[in-house]
TORSEZA-694182 format. One record per atom (N, C-alpha, C): residue number from 0; x, y, z; atom name. Coordinates in Angstrom, 2 decimals. Atoms other than C-alpha are relative to their C-alpha. Layout:
! TORSEZA-694182
+------+---------+---------+---------+------+
: resi :       X :       Y :       Z : name :
+------+---------+---------+---------+------+
:  NUM :       X :       Y :       Z :   CA :
...
+------+---------+---------+---------+------+
***
This chain:
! TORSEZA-694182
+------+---------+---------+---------+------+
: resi :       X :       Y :       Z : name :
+------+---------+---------+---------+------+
:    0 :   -0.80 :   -1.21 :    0.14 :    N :
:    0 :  -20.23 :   -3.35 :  -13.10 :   CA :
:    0 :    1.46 :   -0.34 :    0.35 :    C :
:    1 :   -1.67 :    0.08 :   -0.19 :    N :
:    1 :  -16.29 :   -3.38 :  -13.44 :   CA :
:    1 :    0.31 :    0.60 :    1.44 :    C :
:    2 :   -0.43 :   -0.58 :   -1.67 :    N :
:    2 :  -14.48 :   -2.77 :  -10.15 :   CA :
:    2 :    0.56 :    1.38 :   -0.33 :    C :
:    3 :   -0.49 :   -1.21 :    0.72 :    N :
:    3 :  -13.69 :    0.80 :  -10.13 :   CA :
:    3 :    1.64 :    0.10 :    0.56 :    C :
:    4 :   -1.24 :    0.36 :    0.60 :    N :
:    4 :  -10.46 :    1.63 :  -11.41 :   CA :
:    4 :    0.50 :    1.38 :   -0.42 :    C :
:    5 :   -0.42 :   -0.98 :    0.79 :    N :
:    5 :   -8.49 :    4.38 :  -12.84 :   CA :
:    5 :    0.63 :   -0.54 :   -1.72 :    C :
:    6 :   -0.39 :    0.45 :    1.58 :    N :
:    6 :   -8.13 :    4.03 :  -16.52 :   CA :
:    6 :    0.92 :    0.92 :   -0.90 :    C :
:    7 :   -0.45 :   -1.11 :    0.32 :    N :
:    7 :   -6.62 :    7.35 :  -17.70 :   CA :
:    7 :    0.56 :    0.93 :    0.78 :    C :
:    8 :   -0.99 :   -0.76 :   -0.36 :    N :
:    8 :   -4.18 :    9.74 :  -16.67 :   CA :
:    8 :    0.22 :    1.29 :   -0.49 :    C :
:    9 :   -0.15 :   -1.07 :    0.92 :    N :
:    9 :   -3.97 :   13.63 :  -18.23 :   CA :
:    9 :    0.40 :    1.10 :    1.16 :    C :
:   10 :   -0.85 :   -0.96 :   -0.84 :    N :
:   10 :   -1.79 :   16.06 :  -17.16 :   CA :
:   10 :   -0.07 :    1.26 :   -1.39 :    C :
:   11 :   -0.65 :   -1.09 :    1.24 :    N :
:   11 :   -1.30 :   19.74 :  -19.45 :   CA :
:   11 :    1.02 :    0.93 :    0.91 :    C :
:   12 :   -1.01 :   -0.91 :   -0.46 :    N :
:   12 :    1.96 :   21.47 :  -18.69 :   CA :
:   12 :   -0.24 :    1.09 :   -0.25 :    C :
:   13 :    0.26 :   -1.46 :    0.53 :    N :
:   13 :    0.56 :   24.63 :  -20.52 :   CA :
:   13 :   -1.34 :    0.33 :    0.13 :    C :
:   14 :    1.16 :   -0.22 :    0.90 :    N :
:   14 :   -2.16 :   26.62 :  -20.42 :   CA :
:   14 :   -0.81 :   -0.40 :   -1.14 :    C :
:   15 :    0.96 :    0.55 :    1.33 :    N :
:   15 :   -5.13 :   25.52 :  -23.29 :   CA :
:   15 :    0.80 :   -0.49 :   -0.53 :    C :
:   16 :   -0.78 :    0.58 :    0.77 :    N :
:   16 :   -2.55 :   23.51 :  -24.99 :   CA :
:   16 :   -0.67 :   -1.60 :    0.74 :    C :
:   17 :    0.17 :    1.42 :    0.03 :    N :
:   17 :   -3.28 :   19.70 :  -25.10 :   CA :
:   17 :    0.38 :   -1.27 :    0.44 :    C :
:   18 :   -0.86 :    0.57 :   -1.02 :    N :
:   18 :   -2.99 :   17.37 :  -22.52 :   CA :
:   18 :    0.77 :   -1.27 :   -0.14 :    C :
:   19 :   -1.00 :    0.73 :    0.05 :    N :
:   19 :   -0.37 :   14.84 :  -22.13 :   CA :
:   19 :   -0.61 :   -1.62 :    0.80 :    C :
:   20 :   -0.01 :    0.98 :   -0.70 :    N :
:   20 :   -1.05 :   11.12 :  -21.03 :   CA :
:   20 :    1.26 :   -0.61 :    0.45 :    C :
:   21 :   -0.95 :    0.38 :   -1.31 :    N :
:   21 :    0.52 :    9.51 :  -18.30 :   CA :
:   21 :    0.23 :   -0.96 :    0.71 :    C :
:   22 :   -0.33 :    1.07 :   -0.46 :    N :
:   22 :    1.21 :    6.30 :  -17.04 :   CA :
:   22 :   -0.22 :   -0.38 :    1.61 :    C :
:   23 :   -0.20 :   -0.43 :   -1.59 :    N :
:   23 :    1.73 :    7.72 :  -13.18 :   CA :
:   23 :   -0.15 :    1.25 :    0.27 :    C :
:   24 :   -0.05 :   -0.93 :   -0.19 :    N :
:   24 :    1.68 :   10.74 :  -11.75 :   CA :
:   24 :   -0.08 :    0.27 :    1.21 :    C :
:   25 :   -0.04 :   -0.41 :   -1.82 :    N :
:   25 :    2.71 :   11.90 :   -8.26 :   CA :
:   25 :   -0.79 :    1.40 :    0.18 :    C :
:   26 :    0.92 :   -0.69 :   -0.28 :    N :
:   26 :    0.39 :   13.99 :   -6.34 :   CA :
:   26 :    0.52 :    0.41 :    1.40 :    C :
:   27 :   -0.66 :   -0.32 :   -1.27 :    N :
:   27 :    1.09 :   16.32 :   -3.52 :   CA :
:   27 :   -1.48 :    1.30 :    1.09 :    C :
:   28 :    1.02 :   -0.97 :   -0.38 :    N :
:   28 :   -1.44 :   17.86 :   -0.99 :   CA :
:   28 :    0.32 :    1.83 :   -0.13 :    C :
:   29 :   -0.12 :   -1.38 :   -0.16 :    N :
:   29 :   -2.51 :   21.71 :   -1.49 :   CA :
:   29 :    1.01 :    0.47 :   -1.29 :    C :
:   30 :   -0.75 :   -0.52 :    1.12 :    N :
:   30 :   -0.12 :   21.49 :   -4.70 :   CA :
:   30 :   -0.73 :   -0.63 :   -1.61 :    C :
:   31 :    0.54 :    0.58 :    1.79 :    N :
:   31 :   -1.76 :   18.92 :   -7.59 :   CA :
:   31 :    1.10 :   -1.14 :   -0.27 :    C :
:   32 :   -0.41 :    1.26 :    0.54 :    N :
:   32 :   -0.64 :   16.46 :   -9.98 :   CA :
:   32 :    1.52 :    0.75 :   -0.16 :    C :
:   33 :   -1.24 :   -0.47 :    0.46 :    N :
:   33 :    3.43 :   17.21 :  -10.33 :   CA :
:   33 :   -0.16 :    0.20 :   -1.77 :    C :
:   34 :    0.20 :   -0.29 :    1.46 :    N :
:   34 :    3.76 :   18.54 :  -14.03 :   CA :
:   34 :   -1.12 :    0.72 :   -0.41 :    C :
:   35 :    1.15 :   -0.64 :    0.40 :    N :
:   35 :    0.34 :   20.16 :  -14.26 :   CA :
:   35 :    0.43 :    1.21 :   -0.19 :    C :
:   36 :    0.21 :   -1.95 :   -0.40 :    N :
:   36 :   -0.03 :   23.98 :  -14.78 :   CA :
:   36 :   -0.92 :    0.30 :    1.08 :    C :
:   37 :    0.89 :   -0.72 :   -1.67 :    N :
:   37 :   -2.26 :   24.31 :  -11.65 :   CA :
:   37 :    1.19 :   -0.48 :    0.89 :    C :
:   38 :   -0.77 :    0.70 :   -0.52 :    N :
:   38 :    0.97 :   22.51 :  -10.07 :   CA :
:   38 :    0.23 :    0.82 :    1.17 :    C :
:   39 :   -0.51 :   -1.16 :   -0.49 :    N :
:   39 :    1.64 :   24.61 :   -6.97 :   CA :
:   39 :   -1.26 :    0.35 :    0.90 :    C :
:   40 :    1.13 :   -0.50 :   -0.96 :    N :
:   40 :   -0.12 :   26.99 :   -4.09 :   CA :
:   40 :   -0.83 :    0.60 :   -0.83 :    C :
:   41 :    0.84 :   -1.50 :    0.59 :    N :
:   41 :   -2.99 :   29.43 :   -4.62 :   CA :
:   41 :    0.71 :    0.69 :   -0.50 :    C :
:   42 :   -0.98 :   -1.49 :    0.68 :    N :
:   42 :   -1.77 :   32.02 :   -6.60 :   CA :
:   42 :    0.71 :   -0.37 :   -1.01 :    C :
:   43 :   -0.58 :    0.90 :    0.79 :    N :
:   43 :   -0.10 :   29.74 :   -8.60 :   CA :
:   43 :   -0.77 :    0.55 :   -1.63 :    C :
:   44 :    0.85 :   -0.16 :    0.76 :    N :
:   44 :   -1.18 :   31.32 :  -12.21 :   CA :
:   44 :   -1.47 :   -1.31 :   -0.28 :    C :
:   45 :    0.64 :    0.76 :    0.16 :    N :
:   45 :   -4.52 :   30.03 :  -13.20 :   CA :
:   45 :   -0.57 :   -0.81 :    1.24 :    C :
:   46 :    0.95 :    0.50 :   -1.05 :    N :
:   46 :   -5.25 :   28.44 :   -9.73 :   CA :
:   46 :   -0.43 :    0.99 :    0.94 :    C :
:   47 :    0.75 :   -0.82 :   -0.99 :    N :
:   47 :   -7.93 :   29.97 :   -7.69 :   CA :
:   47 :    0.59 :   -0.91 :    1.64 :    C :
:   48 :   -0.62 :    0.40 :   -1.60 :    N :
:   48 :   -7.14 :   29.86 :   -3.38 :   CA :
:   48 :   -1.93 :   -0.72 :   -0.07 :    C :
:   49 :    1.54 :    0.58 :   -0.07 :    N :
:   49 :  -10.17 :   27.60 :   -2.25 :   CA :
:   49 :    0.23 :   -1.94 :    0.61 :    C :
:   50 :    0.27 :    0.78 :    0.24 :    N :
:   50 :  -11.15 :   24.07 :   -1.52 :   CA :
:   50 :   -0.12 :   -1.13 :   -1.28 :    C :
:   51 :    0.19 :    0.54 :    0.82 :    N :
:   51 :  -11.28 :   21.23 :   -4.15 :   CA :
:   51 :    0.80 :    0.79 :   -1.31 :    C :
:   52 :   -0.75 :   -0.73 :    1.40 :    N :
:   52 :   -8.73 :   22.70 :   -6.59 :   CA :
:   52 :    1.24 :   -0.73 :   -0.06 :    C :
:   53 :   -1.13 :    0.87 :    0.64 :    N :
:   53 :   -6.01 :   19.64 :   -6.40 :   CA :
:   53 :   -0.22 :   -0.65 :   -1.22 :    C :
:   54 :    0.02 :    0.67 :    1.57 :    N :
:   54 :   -7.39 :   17.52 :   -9.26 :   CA :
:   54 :   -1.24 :   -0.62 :    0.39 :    C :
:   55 :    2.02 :   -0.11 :    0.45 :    N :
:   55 :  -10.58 :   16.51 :  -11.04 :   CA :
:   55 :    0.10 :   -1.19 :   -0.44 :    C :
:   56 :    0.41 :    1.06 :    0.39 :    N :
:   56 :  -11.70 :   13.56 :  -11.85 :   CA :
:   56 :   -1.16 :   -0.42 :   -1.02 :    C :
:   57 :    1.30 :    0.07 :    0.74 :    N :
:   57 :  -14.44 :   12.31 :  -14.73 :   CA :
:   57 :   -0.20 :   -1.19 :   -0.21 :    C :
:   58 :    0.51 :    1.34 :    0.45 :    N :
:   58 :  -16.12 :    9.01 :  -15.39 :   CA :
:   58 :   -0.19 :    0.42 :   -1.43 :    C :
:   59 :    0.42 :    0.39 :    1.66 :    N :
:   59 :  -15.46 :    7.38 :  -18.92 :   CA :
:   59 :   -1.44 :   -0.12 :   -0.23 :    C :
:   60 :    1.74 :    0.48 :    0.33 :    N :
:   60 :  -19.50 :    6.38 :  -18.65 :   CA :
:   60 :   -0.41 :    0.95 :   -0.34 :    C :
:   61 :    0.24 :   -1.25 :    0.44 :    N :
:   61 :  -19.97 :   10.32 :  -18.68 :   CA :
:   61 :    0.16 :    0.43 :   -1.33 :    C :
:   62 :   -0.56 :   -0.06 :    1.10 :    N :
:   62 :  -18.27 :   10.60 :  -21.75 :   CA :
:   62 :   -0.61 :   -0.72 :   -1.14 :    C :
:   63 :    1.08 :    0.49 :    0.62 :    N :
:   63 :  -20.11 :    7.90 :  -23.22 :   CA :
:   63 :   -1.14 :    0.51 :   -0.13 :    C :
:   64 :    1.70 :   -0.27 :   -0.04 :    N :
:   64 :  -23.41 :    8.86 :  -22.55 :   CA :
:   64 :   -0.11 :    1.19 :   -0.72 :    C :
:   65 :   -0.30 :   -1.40 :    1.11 :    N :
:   65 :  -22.35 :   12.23 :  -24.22 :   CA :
:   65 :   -0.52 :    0.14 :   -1.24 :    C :
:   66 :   -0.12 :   -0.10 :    1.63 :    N :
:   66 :  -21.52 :   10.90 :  -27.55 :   CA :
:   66 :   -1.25 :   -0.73 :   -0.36 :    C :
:   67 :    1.46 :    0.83 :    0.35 :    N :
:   67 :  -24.88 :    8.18 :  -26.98 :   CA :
:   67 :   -1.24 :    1.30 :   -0.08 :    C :
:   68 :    1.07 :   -1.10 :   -0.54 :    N :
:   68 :  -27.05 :   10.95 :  -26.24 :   CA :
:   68 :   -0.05 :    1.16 :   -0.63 :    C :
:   69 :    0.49 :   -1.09 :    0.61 :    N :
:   69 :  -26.32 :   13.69 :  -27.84 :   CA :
:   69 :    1.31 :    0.53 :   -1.41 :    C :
:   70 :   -1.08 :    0.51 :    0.76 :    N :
:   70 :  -23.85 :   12.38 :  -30.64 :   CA :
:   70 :    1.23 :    1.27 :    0.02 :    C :
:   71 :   -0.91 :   -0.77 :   -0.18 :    N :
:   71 :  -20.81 :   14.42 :  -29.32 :   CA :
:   71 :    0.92 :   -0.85 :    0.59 :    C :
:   72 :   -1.32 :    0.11 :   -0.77 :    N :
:   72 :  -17.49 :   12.62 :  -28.98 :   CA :
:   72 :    1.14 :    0.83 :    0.55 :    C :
:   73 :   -1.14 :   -0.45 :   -0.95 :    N :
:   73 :  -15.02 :   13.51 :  -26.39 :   CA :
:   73 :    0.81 :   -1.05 :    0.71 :    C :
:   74 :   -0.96 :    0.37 :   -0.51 :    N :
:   74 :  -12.01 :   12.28 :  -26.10 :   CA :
:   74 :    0.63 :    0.24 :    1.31 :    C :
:   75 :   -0.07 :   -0.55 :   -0.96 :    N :
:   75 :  -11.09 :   11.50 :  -22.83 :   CA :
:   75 :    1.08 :    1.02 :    0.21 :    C :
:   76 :   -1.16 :   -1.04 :   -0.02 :    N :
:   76 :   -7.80 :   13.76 :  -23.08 :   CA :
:   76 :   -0.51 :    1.25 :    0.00 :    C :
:   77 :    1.33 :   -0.78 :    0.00 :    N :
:   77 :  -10.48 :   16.21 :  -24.30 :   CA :
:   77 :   -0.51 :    0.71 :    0.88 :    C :
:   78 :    1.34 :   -0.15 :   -0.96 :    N :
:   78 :  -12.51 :   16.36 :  -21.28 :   CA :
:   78 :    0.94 :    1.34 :    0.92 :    C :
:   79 :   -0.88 :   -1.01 :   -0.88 :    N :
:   79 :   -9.47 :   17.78 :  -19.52 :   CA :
:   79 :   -0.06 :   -0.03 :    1.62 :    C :
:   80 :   -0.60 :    0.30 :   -1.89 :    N :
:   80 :   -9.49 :   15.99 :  -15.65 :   CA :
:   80 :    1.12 :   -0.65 :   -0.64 :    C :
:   81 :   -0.89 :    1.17 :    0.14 :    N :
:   81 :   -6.67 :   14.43 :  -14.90 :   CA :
:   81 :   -0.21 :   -1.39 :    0.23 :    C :
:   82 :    0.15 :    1.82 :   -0.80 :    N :
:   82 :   -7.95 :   10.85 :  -13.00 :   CA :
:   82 :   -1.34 :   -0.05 :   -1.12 :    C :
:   83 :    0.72 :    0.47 :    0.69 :    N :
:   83 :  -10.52 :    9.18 :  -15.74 :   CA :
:   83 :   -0.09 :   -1.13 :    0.50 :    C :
:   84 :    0.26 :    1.38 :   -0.82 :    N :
:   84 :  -12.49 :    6.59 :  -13.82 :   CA :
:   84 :   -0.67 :   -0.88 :   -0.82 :    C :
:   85 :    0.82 :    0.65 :    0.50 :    N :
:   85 :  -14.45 :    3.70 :  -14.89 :   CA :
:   85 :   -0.42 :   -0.95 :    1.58 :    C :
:   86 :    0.66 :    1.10 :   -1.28 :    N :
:   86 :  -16.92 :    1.63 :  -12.04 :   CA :
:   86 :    0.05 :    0.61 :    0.71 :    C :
:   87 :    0.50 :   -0.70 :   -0.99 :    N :
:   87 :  -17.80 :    4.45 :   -9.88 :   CA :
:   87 :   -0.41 :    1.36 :   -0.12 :    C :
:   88 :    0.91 :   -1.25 :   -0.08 :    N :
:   88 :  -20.39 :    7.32 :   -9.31 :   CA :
:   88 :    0.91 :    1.06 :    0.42 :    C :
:   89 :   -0.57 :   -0.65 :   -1.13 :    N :
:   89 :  -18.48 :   10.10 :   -8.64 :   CA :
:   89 :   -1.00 :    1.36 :    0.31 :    C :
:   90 :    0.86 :   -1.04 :   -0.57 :    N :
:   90 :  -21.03 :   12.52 :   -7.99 :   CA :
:   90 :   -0.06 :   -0.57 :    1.61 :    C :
:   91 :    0.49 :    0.59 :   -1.34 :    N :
:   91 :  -21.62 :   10.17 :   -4.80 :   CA :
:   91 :    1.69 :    0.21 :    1.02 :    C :
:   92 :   -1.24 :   -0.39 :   -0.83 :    N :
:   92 :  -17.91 :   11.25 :   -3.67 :   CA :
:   92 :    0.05 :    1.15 :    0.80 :    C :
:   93 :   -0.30 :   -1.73 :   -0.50 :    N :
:   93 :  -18.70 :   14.69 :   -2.91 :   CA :
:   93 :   -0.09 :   -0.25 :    1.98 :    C :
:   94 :    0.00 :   -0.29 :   -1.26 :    N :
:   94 :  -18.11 :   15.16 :    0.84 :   CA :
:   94 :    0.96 :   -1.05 :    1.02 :    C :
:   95 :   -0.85 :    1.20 :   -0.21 :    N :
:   95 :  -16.22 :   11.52 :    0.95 :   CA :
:   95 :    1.58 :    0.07 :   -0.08 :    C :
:   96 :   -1.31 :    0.30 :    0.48 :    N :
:   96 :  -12.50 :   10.52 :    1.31 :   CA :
:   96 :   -0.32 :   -1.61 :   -0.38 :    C :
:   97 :   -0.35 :    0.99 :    0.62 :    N :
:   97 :  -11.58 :    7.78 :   -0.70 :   CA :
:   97 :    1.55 :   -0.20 :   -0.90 :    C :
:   98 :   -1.37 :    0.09 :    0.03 :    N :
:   98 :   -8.49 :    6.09 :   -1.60 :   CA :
:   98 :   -0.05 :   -0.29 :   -1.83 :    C :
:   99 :   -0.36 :    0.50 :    1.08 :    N :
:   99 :   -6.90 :    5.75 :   -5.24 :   CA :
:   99 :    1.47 :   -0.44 :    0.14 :    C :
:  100 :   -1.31 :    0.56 :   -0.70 :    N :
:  100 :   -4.26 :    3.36 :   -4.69 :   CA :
:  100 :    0.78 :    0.14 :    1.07 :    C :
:  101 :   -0.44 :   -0.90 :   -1.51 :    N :
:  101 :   -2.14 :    4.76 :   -1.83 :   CA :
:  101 :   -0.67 :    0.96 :    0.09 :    C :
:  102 :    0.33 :   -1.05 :   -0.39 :    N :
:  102 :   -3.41 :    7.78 :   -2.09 :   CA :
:  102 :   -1.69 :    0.72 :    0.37 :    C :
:  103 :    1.28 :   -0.56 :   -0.51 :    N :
:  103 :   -6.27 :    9.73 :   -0.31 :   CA :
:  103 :   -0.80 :    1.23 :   -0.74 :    C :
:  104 :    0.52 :   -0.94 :    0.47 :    N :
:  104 :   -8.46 :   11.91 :   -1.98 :   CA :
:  104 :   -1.52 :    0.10 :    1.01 :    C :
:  105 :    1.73 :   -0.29 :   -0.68 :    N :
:  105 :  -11.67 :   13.91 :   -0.51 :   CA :
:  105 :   -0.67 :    0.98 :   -0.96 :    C :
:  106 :    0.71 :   -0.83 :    0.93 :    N :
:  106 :  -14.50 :   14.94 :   -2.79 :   CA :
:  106 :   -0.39 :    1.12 :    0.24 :    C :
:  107 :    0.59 :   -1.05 :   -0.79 :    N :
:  107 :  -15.45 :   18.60 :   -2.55 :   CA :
:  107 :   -1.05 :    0.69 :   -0.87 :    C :
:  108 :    0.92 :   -0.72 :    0.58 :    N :
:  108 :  -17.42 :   19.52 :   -5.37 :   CA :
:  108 :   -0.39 :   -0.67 :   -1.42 :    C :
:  109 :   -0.10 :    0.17 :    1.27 :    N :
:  109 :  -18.65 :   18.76 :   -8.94 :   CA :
:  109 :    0.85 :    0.60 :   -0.52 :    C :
:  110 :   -0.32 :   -0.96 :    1.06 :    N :
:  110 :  -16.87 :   19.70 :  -11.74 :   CA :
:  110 :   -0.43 :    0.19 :   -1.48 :    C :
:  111 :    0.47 :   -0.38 :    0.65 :    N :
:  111 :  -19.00 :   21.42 :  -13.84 :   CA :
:  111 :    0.76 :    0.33 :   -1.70 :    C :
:  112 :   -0.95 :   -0.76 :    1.22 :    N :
:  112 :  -18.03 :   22.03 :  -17.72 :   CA :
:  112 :    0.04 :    1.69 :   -0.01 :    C :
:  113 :    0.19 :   -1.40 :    0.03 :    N :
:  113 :  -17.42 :   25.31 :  -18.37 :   CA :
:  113 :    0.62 :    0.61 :   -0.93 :    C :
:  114 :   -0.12 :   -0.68 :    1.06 :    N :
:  114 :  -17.24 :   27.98 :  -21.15 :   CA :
:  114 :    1.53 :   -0.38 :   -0.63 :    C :
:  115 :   -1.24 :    0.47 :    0.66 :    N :
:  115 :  -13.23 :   26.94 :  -21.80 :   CA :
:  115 :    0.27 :   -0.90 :   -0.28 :    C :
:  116 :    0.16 :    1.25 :   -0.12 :    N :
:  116 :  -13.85 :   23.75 :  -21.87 :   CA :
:  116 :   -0.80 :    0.04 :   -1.51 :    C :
:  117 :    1.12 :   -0.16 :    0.63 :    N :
:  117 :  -16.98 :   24.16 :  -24.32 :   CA :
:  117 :    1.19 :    0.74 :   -1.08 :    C :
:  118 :   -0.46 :   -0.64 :    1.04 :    N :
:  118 :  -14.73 :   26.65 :  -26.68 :   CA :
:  118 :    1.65 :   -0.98 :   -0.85 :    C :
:  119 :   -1.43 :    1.13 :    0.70 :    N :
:  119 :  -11.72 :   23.80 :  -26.88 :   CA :
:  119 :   -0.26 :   -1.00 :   -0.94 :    C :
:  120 :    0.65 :    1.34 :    0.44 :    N :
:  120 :  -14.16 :   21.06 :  -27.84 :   CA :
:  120 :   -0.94 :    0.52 :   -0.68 :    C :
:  121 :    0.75 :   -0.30 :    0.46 :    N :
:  121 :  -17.51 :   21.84 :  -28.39 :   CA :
:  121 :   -1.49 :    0.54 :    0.97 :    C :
:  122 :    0.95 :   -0.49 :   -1.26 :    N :
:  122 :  -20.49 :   23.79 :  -26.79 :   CA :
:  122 :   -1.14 :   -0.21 :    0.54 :    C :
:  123 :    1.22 :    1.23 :   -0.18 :    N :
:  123 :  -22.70 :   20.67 :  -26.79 :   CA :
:  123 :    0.71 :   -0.51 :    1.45 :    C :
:  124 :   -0.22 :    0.88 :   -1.59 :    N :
:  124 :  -20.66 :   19.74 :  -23.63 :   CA :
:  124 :   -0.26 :    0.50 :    1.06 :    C :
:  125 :    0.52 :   -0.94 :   -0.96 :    N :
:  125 :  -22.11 :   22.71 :  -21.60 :   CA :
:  125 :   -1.26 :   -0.76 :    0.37 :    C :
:  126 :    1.56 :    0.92 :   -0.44 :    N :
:  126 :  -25.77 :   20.94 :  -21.47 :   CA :
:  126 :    0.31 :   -1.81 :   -0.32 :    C :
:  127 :    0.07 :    1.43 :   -0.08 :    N :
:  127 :  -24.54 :   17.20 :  -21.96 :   CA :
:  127 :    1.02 :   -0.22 :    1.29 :    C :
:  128 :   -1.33 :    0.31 :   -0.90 :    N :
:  128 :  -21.77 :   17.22 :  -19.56 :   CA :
:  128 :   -0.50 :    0.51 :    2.02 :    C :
:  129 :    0.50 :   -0.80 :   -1.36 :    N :
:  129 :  -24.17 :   19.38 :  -16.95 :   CA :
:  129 :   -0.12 :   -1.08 :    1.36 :    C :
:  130 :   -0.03 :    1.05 :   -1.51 :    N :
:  130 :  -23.92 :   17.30 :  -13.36 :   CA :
:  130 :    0.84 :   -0.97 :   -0.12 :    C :
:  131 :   -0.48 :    1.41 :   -0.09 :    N :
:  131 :  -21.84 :   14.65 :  -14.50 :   CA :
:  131 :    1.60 :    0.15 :   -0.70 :    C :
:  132 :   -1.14 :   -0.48 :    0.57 :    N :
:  132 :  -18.98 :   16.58 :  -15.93 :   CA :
:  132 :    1.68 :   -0.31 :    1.39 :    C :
:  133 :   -1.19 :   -0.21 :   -0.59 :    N :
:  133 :  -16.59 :   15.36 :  -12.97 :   CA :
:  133 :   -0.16 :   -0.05 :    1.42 :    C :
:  134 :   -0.50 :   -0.42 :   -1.42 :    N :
:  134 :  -15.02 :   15.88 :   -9.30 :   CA :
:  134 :    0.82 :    0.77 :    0.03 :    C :
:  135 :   -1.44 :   -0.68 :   -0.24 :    N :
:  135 :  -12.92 :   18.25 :   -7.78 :   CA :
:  135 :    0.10 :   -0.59 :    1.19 :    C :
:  136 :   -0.86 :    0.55 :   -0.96 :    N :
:  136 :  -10.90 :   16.71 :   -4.94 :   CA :
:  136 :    1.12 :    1.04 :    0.77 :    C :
:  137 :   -1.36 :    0.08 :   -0.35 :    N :
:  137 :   -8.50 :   17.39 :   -2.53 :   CA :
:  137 :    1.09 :   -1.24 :    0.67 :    C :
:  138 :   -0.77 :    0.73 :    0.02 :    N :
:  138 :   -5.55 :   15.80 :   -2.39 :   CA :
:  138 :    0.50 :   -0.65 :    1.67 :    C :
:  139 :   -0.03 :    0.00 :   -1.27 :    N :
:  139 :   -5.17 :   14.17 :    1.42 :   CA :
:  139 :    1.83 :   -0.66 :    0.41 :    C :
:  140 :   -1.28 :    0.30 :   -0.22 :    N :
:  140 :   -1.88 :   12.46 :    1.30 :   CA :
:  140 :    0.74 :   -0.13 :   -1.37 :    C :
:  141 :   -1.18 :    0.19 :    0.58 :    N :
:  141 :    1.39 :   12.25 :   -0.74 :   CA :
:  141 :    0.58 :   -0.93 :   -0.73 :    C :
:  142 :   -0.31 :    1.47 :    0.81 :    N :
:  142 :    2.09 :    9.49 :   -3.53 :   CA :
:  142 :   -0.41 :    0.39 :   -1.62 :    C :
:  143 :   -0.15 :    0.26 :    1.26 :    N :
:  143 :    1.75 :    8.22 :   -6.85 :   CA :
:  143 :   -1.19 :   -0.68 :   -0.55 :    C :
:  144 :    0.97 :    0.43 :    0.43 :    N :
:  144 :   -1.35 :    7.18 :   -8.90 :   CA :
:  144 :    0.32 :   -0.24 :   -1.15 :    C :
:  145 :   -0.18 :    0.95 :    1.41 :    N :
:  145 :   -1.23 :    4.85 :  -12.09 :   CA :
:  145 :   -1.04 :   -0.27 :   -0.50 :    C :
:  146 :    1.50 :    0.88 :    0.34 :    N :
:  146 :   -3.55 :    3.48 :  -14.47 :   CA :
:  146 :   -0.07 :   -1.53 :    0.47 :    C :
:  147 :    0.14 :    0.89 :   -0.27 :    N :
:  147 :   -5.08 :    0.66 :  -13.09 :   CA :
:  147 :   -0.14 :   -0.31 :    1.31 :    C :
:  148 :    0.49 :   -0.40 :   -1.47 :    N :
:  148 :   -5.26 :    1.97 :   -9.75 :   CA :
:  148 :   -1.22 :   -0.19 :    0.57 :    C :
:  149 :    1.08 :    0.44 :   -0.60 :    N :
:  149 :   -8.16 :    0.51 :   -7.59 :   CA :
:  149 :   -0.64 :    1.71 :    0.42 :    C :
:  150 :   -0.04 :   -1.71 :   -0.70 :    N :
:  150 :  -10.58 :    3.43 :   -6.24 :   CA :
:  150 :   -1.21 :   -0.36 :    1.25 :    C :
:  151 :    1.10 :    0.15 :   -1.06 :    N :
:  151 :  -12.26 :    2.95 :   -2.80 :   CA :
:  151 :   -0.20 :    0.69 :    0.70 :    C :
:  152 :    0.58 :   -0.94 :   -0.62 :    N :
:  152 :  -14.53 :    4.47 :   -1.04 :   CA :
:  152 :    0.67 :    0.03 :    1.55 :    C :
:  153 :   -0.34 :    0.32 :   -1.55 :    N :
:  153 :  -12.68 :    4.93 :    3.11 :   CA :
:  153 :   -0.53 :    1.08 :    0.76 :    C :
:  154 :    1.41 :   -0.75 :   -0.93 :    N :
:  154 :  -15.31 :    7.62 :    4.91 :   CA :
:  154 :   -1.04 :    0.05 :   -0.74 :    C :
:  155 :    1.44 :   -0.23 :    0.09 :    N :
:  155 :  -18.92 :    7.85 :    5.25 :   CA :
:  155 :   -0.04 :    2.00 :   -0.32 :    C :
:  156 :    0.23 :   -1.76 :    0.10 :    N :
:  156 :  -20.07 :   11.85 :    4.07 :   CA :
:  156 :    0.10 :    0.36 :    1.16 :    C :
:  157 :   -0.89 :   -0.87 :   -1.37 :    N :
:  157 :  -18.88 :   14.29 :    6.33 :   CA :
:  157 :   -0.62 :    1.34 :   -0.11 :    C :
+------+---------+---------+---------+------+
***
């Protein structure tokens, strides 16, 4: 298995409009990826107040197994996280901090597909995408994430 890695980058400045790849992208706790439309506090249109609502994460393997399985490509831009991993479980993040490059992230939840997601793409990704559709994170410290960014695990579940 490849060392895990960040491979992809997606940011959307707009509402349902089509997201943008990204090279880098600075990240700020309790606010998100700079440039996003969730960018910002609670209340922030579109972001709910809560836990796990800085940024999402999805394994490319997910994506694969999609189009193997239930012949539905999705582009990762598509999928609509911003961090697109390759060489690590992230279901096994939930409750974990772990680092992507400088920066700290802590897993707090799946991220499930869901009906807007399903009406952008297609509504084969509601039952192929079910458990494996992602992370939501929060953001623990202040920096910059690239492709090519290492991603390690630094606490035991909590």
């Amino acid at each position: 298995m490849p060392s895990p890695t960040i491979i992809a980058i997606y940011i959307t400045p707009t509402h349902s409009q089509p997201t943008q790849s990204r090279d880098t992208v600075r990240v700020v706790p309790g606010l998100g990826p700079e440039g996003d439309r969730y960018f910002g506090p609670p209340g922030t249109p579109g972001k709910r107040s809560g836990s796990g609502r800085d940024i999402t994460l999805i394994e490319i393997e997910a994506l694969e197994a999609l189009e193997a399985e239930r012949n539905v490509h999705l582009d990762p831009a598509e999928a609509r996280r911003t961090l697109v991993t390759r060489g690590i479980a992230l279901n096994e993040l939930v409750g974990k901090e772990f680092q992507v490059g400088a920066v700290t992230l802590r897993g707090v939840r799946l991220c499930e597909p869901c009906e807007h997601l399903a009406g952008l793409t297609d509504p084969r990704v509601l039952p192929g995408l079910l458990h494996r559709g992602g992370l939501r994170a929060d953001i623990l410290t202040e920096g910059t994430i690239s492709v090519g960014d290492p991603i390690t695990i630094s606490s035991p579940e909590r």
